[in-house]
Each structure stands twice: as C-alpha cells, then as structure tokens.
C-alpha positions, 0 to 999 in steps of 0.5 A: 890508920885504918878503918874497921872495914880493913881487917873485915876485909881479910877475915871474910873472903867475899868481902875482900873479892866484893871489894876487889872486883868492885874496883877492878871495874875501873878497867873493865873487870877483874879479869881485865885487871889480873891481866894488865901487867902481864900484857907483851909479855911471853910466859912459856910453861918451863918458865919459873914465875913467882907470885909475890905476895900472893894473897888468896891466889887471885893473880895466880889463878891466871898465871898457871895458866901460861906457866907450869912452875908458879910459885906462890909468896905471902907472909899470911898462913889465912891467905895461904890456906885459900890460895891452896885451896882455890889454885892448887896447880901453884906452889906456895911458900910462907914467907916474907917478901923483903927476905925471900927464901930463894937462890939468887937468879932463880925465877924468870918472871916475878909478878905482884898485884896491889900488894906494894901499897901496903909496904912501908917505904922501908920495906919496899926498898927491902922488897924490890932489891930482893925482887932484883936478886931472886931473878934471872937475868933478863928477866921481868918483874911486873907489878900493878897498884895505885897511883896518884889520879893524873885525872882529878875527878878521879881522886876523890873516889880513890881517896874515899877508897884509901880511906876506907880500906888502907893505911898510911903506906897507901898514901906514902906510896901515890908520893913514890917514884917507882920508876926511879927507885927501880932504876936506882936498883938496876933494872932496865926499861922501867916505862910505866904504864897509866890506867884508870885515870892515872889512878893505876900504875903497871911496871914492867922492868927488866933485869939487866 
C-alpha cells in the first residue's frame, strides 16, 4: 500500500522533481543520476532510442541530446502532456510497456529510470521480454532503480523513502535478481553496477 504522499506526488509536478531531485542527491544530483546508466555507451544521432516509461520526460531530456530519433513510452496520458511539452524534440507514444506497439528489433537502444519498482513481478517478466523483442540485435538495454543497501546505514532512509512514496513492488523488486531474470531472457553481459550504498542499481545488457 502506499501513502497519501504517492498520488500527490504525480498530481503536482514540483512535488514529484522536489522528490526526485532530493533523492538524486545520493549521487551527486540529478544530472549525475540521469546519466548513470548511460555511461560507456556510444549513442550516435541515427540511433533509434526508446524511453520506456518515460514519465514527464526527465530522462529524455538528456537523451535527445546524443540521439535525434527518441521515443518516448508511458501509459499516463498526464505525464505525457508534461513530457511533450518539456521536450519536444521526442517523440511520444501512449502505451503499456509489457505490450509495446513496436516492430521487432526496431530500436538500438531502450533505456528506462526508476520505473521497474513499480512493475508487479508479473509484469516486469512481461516488460523485459518485450524489451528484448523491440531491440535490435546487438543492442543495449540500460536501466537504473533500487536495490537492496549493501551498506546498511543506508537502508533505513531508503526503507522510510519506500514507505512513504511507493508500494508493495518497491519492496518485491530489492528481492529481484535482475541480472539473473535478464540472462534467463537472453541478454548478454548483464554486470551490474552498485551506487549509493548499494542503494541503486544500473544494468546494462545486451542483445545477443
């Protein structure tokens, strides 16, 4: 369950980049953070990108910057409307991310920021193997969320975070191998990488 401080969160748009930023901080800001999961990779302009579950466009903000053919995925006309409006470079599709309105091997990269926790188990399988068909092969799919603290003064502020803020798939998730569930999906060269703690998780796999 979540708290009434959730929905608030997604109704007001300050509120949800006060939250965002706040945590972001953990790693030197939120520029800092937007660019994690994207580090030692070559993104050429012709390269087709997906932002999957994009959100009012935080992530893609940065992405159109390195690509001049993003795409923008959410299932929230609201955050939709903000993403178009505060990056207009992208292009946006309205849609759920466990049945994507795409060819097969159709994008080169799919990225996707803090949006897994929010996925029951059920639809992240879903989610992932859709991830793995609308890619190319040889291409990267790059994702940063939580993850369970490897330092444990950390875990009561991200506990009191989850808490307050997400639901029960928060916590599902910090008990996810997502490593494992990608290579049981194919993907190759799944090394995760631990920041804040161990507190955040950024994955890059590749398509074989």
């Amino acid at each position: 369950m979540a708290t009434f401080l959730r929905p608030l969160s997604y109704r007001y748009q300050w509120l949800y980049d006060l939250i965002s930023r706040t945590a972001a901080l953990s790693v030197g800001g939120e520029k800092q953070f937007r660019h994690l999961a994207l580090k030692g990779l070559t993104i050429q302009p012709e390269m087709k990108v997906l932002d999957l579950c994009c959100g009012s466009g935080q992530t893609t903000q940065f992405l159109v910057n390195y690509s001049k053919q993003v795409t923008g995925l959410d299932a929230s006309p609201r955050s939709l409307q903000r993403a178009q409006k505060n990056v207009p470079e992208a292009e946006y599709v309205e849609a759920w991310a466990e049945d994507m309105p795409f060819e097969d091997n159709w994008f080169d990269l799919v990225h996707t920021s803090a949006a897994m926790h929010e996925m029951t188990p059920t639809q992240l399988q879903q989610i992932l193997q859709e991830v793995e068909r609308v890619l190319k092969p040889s291409g990267y799919f790059t994702l940063i969320d939580f993850h369970h603290p490897t330092n444990s003064v950390l875990w009561p502020g991200l506990a009191t975070f989850l808490w307050l803020f997400e639901t029960e798939t928060a916590w599902q998730l910090l008990q996810t191998d997502l490593p494992a569930l990608l290579t049981k999906i194919g993907f190759q060269q799944v090394e995760p990488i631990l920041y804040a703690g161990g507190s955040l998780q950024v994955i890059q796999a590749q398509k074989p």
